[in-house]
C-alpha positions in Angstrom: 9.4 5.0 -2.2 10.3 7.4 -4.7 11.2 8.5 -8.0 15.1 7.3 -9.6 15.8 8.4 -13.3 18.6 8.8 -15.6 20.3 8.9 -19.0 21.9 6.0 -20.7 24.6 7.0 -23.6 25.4 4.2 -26.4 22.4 1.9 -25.9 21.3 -0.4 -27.8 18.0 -1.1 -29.7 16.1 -4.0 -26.8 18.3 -2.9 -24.4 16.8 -2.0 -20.7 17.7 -0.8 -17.3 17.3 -2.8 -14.1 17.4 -0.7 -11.1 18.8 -1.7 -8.1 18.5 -0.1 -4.0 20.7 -1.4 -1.3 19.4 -2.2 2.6 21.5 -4.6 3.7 21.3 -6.4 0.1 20.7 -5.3 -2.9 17.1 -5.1 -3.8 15.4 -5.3 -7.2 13.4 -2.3 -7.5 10.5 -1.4 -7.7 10.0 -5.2 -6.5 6.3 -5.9 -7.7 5.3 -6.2 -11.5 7.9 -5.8 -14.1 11.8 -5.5 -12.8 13.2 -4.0 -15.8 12.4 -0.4 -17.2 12.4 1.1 -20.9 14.7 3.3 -22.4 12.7 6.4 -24.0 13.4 7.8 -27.6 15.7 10.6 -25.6 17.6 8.2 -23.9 16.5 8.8 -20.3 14.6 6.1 -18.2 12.5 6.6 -14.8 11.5 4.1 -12.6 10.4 3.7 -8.7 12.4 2.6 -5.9 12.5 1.9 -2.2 14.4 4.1 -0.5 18.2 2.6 0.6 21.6 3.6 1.4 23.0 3.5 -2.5 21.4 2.8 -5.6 22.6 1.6 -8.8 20.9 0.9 -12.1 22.4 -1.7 -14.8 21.9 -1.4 -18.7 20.8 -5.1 -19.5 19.7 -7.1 -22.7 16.0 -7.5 -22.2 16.2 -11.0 -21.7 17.9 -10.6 -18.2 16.2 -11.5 -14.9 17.4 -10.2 -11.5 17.1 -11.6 -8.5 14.8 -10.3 -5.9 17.5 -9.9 -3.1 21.6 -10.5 -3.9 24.5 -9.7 -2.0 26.6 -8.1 -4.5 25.8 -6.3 -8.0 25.6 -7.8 -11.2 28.9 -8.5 -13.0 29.4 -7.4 -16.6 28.4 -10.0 -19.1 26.6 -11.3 -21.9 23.3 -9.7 -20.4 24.6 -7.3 -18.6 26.5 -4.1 -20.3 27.0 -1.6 -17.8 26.4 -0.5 -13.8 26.2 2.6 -12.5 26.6 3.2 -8.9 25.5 6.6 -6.9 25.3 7.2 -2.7 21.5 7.3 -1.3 20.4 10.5 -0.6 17.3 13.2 1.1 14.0 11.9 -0.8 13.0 14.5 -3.4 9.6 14.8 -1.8 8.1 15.5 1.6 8.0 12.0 3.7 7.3 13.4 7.4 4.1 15.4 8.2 1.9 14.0 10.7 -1.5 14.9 12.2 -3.6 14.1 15.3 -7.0 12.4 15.0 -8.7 10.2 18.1 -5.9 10.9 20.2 -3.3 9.7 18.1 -0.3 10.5 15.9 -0.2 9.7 12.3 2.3 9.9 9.3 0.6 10.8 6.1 1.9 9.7 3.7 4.0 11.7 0.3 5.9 9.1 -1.4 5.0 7.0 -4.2 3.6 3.6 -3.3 3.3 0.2 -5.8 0.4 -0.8 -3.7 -2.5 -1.5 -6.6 -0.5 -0.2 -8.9 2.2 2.7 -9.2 0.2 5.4 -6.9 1.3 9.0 -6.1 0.5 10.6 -2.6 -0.2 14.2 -1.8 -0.3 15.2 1.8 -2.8 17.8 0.8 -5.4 15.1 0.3 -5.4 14.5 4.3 -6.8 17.0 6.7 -8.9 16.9 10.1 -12.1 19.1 10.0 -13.7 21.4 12.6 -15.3 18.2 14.7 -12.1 15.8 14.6 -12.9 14.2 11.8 -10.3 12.2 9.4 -11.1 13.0 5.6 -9.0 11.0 3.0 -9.4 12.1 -1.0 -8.4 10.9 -4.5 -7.7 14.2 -7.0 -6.8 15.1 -10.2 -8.6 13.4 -13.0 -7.5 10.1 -14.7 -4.7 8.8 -15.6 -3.1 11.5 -13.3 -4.7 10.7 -9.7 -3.0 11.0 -6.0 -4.2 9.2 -3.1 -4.0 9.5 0.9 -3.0 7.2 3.9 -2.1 8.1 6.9 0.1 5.4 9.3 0.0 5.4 12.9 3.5 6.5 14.6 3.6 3.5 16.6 2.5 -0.2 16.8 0.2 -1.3 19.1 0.2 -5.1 18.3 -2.6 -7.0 19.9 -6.3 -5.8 20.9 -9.5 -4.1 19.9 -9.0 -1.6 16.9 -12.4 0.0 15.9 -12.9 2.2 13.1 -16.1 4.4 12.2 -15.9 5.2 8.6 -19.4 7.3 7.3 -21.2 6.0 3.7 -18.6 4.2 1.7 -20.7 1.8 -0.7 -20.7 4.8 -3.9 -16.7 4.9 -4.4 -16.3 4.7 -7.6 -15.4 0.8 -8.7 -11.5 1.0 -9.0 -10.9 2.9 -6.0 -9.9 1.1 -2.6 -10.5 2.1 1.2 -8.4 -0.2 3.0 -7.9 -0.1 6.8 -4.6 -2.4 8.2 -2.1 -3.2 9.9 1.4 -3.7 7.6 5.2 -4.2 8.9 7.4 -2.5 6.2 10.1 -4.9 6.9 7.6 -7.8 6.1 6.0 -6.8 3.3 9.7 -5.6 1.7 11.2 -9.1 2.3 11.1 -12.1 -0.2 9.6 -14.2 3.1 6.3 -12.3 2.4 5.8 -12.1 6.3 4.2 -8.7 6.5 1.9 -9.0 9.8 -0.9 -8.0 7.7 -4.5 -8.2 8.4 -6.9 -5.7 6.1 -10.5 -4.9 6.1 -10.8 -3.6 2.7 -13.6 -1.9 0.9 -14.0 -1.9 -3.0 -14.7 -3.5 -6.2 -11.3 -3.7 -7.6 -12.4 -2.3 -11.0 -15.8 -4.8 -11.4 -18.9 -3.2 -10.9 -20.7 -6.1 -10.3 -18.8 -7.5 -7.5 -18.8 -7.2 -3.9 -18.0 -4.5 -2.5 -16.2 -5.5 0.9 -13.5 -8.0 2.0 -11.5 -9.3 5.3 -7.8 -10.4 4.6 -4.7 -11.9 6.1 -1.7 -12.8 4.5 -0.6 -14.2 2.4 -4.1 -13.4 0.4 -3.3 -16.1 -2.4 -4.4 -18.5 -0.3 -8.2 -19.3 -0.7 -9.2 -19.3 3.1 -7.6 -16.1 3.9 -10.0 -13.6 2.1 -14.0 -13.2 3.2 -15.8 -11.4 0.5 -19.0 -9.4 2.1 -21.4 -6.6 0.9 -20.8 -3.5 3.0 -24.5 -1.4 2.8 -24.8 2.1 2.6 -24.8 4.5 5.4 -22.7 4.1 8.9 -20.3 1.3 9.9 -18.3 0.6 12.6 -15.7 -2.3 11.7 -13.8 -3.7 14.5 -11.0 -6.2 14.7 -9.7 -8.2 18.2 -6.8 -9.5 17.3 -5.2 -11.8 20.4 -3.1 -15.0 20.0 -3.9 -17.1 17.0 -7.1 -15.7 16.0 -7.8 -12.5 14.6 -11.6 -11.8 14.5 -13.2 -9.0 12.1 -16.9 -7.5 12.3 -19.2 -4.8 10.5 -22.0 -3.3 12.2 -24.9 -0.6 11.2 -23.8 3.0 12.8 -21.8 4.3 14.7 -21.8 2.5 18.3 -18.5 2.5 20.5 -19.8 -1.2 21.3 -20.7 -3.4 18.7 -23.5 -5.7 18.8 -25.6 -8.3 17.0 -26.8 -8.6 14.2 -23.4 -7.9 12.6 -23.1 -6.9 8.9 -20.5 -9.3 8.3 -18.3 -11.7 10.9 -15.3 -13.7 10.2 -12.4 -15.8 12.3 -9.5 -16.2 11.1 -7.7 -18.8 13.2 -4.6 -21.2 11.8 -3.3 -18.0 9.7 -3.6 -15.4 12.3 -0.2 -13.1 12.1 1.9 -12.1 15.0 2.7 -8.6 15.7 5.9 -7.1 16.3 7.6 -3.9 14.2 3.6 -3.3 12.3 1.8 -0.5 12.3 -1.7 0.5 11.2 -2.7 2.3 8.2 -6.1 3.7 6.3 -5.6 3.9 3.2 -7.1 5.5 0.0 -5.9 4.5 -3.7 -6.2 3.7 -7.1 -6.6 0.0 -7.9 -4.9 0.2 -11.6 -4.9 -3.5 -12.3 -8.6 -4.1 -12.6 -11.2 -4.6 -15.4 -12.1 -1.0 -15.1 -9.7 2.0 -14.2 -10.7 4.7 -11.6 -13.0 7.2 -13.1 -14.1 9.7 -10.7 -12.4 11.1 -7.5 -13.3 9.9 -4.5 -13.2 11.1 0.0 -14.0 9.1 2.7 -14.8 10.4 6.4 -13.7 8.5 9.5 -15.4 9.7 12.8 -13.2 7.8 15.0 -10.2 5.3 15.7 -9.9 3.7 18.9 -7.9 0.7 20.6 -8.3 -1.3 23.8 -5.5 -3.4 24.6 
């Protein structure tokens, strides 16, 4: 993602913009939440987008609705006043750096994301240390917080993924630690299809809740998310993932091979995805829909990442 603004002449009081990227078809942008953006006093607007090939934007009576996905534009009408259309072109900020940690490449990641809200990402919130070990942070101070992910180079589909992530149960409430695999084709598409599986830790802005959960998608349905209380210290969460069952674990410490008693165990069987263009990403943001927004920064240390096939 990243950032589209401009400057509307000769608008009228109500009157909003509905941006618009094209890959393939024409996507309403920024796809999650609200589809249409505000004019400001000075006439300029600023929204996020997906990056595509062109982009347009349309001045629109604030009872408009686009469509997800379309073929074409929107036609001048009763709702619809204006389009503009301009040629895709570089991002504005860095999208490529990668680093090596447990033998593998990763992205990390510098555009925006609208993952738990509208995040920004600053590569400078990534880094290895001395002895190998992965450190994600959140900065700045609220309302003005950037997170970290990193993204594996290449998809590795079924088999064991272990992950050994040091003391995690003091983030602060509103902050997430998510560890997944995602397929940005998937998760961009109206068919919701996003190869997902998560192991997610936070409280999503409630202080009393728990603080740990396992996930497939589509997570509206009741069945596909295991709440669990992750304890301090340690862990080592694993996930096998073979065909039709994907099988999540959280052990004490920091063994290459788990064993009983687990901290938490879960199968997920009938809505196991299949893999194909995923890839896996740890993750480290501000959830900004909660009862509580993020407070204090937050860095989590992961000793290791490995995969059996």
């Amino acid at each position: 993602m990243d950032v589209i603004a401009g400057r509307v002449s000769g608008a009228k009081p109500g009157q909003q913009i509905a941006v618009f990227a094209h890959s393939k078809v024409w996507w309403a942008e920024p796809r999650q939440g609200r589809l249409l953006t505000e004019i400001r006093p000075d006439s300029t607007w600023e929204s996020h987008t997906h990056l595509g090939t062109e982009y347009a934007a349309a001045l629109v009576d604030s009872r408009y609705q686009p469509s997800l996905t379309s073929p074409t534009l929107p036609r001048q009408d009763g709702y619809v006043m204006a389009v503009a259309v301009v040629p895709g072109s570089s991002p504005s900020r860095e999208t490529h750096r990668t680093i090596n940690f447990s033998g593998y490449e990763w992205t990390v990641r510098a555009a925006p994301s609208d993952r738990g809200g509208t995040n920004l990402y600053d590569p400078s919130n990534v880094w290895t240390d001395a002895n190998g070990l992965l450190h994600l942070r959140i900065t700045g101070a609220p309302g003005n917080w950037t997170c970290a992910q990193v993204i594996l180079n290449r998809s590795l589909g079924y088999g064991t993924y272990r992950m050994i992530v040091r003391d995690v149960s003091n983030l602060d409430p509103a902050a997430v630690f998510a560890m997944y695999t995602l397929s940005d084709i998937g998760a961009a598409s109206a068919d919701r299809n996003p190869r997902e599986w998560d192991i997610e830790i936070s409280r999503w802005g409630d202080p009393s809740g728990k603080n740990a959960r396992y996930v497939v998608q589509p997570a509206y349905v009741g069945q596909n998310t295991v709440w669990f209380t992750a304890p301090p210290g340690t862990l080592t969460h694993q996930v096998r993932w073979e065909p039709g069952k994907v099988t999540l674990t959280t052990a004490r410490g920091n063994a290459s091979a788990q064993s009983e008693p687990f901290v938490a165990q879960h199968v997920f069987a009938s809505t196991a995805p299949v893999p194909g263009d995923e890839k896996f990403r740890i993750n480290l943001y501000d959830f900004q829909r909660g009862p509580r927004l993020l407070k204090e920064a937050a860095e989590v240390v992961i000793e290791r990442f490995e995969y059996l096939p």
